[in-house]
C-alpha positions as CSV (number, residue, x, y, z in Angstrom):
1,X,83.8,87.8,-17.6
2,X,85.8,84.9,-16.7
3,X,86.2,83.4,-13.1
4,X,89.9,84.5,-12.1
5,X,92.2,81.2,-12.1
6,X,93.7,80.0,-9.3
7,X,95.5,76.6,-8.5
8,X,92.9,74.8,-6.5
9,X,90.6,75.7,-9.2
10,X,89.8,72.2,-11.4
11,X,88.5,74.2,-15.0
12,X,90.1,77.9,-14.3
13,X,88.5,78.6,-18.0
14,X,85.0,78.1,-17.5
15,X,83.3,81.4,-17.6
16,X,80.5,79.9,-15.1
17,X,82.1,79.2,-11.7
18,X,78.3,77.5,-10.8
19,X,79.9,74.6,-12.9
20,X,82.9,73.8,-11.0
21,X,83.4,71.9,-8.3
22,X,85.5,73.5,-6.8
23,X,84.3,77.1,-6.9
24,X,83.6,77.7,-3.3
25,X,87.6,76.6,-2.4
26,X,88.5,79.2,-5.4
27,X,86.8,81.9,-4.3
28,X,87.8,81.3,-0.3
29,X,91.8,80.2,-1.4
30,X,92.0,83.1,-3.2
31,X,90.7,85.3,-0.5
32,X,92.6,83.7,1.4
33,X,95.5,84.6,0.3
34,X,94.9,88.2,-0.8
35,X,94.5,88.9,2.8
36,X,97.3,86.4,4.1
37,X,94.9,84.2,6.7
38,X,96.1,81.3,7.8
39,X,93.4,78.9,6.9
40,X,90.8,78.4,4.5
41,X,88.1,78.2,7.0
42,X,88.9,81.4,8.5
43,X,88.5,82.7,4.4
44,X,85.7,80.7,4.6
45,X,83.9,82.3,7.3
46,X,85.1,86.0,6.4
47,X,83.6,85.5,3.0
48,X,80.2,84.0,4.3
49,X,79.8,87.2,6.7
50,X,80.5,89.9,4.2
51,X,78.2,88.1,2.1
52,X,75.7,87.6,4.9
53,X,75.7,91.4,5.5
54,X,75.6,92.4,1.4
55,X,72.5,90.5,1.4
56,X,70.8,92.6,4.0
57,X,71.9,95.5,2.0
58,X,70.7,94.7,-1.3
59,X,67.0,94.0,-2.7
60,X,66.0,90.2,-3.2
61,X,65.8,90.6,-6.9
62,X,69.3,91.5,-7.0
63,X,70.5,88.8,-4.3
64,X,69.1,86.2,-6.5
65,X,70.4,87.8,-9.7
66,X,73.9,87.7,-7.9
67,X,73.6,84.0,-7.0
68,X,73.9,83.1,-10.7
69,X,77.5,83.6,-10.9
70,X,78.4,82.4,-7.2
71,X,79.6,79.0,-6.2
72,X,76.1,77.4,-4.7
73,X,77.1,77.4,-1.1
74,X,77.5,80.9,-1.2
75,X,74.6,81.8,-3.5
76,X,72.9,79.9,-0.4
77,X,74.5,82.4,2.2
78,X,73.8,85.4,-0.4
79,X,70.1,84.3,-0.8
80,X,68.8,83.7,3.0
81,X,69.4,87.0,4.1
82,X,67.1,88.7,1.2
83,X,64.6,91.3,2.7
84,X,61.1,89.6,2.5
85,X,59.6,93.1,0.8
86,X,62.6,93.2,-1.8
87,X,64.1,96.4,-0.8
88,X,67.7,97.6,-0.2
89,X,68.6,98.4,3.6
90,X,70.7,101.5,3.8
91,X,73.2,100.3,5.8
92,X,76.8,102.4,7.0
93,X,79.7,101.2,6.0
94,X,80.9,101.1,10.1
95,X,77.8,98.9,10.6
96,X,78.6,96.6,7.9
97,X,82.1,96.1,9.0
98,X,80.8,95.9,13.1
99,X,78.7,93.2,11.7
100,X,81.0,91.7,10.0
101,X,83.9,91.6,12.9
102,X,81.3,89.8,15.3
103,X,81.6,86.4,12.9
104,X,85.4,86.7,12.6
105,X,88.6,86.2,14.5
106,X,90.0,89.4,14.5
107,X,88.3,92.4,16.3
108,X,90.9,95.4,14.9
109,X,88.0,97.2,13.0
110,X,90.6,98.4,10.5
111,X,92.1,94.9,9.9
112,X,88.6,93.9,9.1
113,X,87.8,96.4,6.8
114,X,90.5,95.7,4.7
115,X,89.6,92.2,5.0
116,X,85.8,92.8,4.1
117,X,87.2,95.1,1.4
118,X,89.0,92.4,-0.4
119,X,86.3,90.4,-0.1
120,X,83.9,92.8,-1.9
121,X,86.7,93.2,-4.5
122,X,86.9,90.0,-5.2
123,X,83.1,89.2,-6.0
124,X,83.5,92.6,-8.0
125,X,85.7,90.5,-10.1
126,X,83.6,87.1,-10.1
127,X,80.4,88.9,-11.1
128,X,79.3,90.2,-14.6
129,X,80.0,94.4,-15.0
130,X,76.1,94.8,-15.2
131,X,75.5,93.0,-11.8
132,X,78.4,94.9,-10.6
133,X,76.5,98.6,-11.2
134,X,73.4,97.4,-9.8
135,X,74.5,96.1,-6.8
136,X,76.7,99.9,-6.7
137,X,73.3,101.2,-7.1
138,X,71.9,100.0,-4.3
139,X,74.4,100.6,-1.7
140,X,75.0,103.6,0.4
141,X,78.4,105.7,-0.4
142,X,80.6,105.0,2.1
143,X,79.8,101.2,1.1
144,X,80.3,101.4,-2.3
145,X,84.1,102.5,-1.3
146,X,84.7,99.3,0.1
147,X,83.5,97.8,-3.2
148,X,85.7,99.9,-5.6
């Protein structure tokens, strides 16, 4: 799977975003403007709490098999939240987003959902379909909806 182009991106062909330099402005411009923020920062912070949250959810082997194809600064974000025993935390899909809404502008729980839900879509789309299922896996169903 290729990293999806975008302008800001400097080699939109290289199938390993790790590579570019510019992989964490990709990823946050093109959140960005999926969602239709205003700035980059406020991308920037969205994407750093959904990931934040994912890895409470998910077991440390998979956080770090996930980091692979993330730019490093959020590989960083993905990894430091790893459970110390490697287990996934069933977590409800009204807590994630509650979490998620206390490190962002907006508190409309709705808006944010839809926020965190492009989010999630968007890594679905950066990662490899085998990290994809795993990480599926591991999640709790009303979760995994935010992710399809």
């Amino acid at each position: 799977m290729t990293t999806p182009p975008v302008q800001s991106d400097e080699n939109p062909d290289d199938p390993n975003p790790a590579r570019s330099s510019a992989t964490l402005a990709a990823f946050t411009g093109q959140v960005q403007r999926r969602i239709g923020l205003e700035t980059q920062s406020e991308a920037e912070v969205l994407v750093r709490a959904t990931l934040n949250e994912l890895g409470k959810a998910i077991s440390s082997g998979l956080a770090q098999d996930l980091t692979v194809s993330l730019p490093p600064e959020l590989s960083a974000e993905l990894r430091a939240q790893r459970p110390k025993d490697d287990q996934a935390r069933s977590v409800t899909k009204d807590a994630f987003v509650d979490a998620v809404s206390g490190r962002v502008t907006s508190v409309d729980a709705e808006k944010v959902e839809h926020q965190v839900e492009q989010v999630l879509h968007l890594l679905r789309e950066w990662l490899p379909e085998d990290q994809v299922d795993r990480t599926l896996e591991q999640l709790p169903g009303d979760l995994v909806a935010l992710v399809r």
